[in-house]
N, C-alpha and C positions, 0 to 999 in steps of 0.2 A: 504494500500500500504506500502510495507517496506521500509527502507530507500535507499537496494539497489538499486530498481526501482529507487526511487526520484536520486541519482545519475546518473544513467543512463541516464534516461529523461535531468537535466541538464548538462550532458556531451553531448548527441544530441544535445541541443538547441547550446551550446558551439560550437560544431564542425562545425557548419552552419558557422560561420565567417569564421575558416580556410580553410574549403573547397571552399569557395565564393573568399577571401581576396588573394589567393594562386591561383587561377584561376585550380582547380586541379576540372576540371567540368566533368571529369568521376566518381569522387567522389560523386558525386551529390545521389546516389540513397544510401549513407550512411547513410544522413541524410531526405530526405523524400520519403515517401511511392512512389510505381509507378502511383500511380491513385491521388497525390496530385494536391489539389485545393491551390496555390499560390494567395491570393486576393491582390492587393497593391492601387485598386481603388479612395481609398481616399487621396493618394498621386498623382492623377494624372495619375497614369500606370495603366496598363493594370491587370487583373486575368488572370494567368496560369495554364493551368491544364496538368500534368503527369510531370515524371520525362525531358524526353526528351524536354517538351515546355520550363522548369525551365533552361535547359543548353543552348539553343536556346535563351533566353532571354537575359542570363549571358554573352555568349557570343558575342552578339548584344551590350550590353552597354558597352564592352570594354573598353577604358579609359573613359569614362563617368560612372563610377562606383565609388561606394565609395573606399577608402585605405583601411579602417578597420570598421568592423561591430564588434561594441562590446555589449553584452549581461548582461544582472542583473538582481537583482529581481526577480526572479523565483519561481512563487508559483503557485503548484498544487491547483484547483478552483474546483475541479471535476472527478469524474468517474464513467465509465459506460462500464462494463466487461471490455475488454482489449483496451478501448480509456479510455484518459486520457486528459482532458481540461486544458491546463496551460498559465498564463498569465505572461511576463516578459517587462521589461523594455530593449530600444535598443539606442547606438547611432550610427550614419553612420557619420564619418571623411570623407569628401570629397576632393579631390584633390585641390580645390580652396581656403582649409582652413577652409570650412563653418565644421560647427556641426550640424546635424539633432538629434534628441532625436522623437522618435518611441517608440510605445507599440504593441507587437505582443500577438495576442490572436490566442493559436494554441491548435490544436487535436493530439496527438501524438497518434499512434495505435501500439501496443504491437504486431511483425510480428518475423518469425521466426529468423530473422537473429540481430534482438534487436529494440530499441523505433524509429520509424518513424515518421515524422509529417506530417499527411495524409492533416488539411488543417493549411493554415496559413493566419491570416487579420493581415494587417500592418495597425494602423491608426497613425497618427500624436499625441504627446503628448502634453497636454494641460496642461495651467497652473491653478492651481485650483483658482476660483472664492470667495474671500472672504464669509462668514458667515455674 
């Protein structure tokens, strides 16, 4: 993979906060594929599947949404022809002041119009267990 992909991909993974944080939820299909699988199950919510279910959700949580989804850590884990496994680090600022810290393990698929993230699991970030 060249470096220009690897920016790409993490300009995707990027543009996910502003597209969400902006509520600009026709944007939604910028950043993931039309047949994405959104998992968030180990946070308690619900898995979304396609674009449309992803802005229906966004929607739905209205101020019960984070302020700012912000992104790090990004490293390519993997590929297989035009998907690409990547895993990053998140945190969600929530309106009540709370900080959540998230790990997103996502599939981005190489589609005609640039990198999509066909699925995405959100788990909880854990603190690692001493040696």
């Amino acid at each position: 993979m060249d470096v220009t992909d690897r920016w790409a991909i993490a300009d995707t993974l990027s543009l996910v906060g502003h597209v969400f944080d902006e509520r600009r939820f026709d944007e939604i299909d910028t950043v993931f594929a039309a047949d994405v699988v959104y998992d968030m199950s180990a946070l308690g919510m619900p898995v979304i599947s396609g674009v449309e279910g992803a802005r229906r959700a966004a929607r739905a949580m209205g101020a019960g949404g984070p302020v700012a989804h912000l992104v790090s850590n990004v490293v390519v884990v993997g590929q297989d022809g035009d998907d690409v496994a990547v895993d990053s680090k998140g945190l969600l600022l929530m309106r009540d002041g709370t900080t959540n810290a998230v790990v997103h393990h996502d599939v981005l698929r190489r589609e005609a119009a640039g990198w999509r993230i066909a699925r995405r699991v959100v788990v909880p970030a854990r603190a690692a267990v001493p040696a």
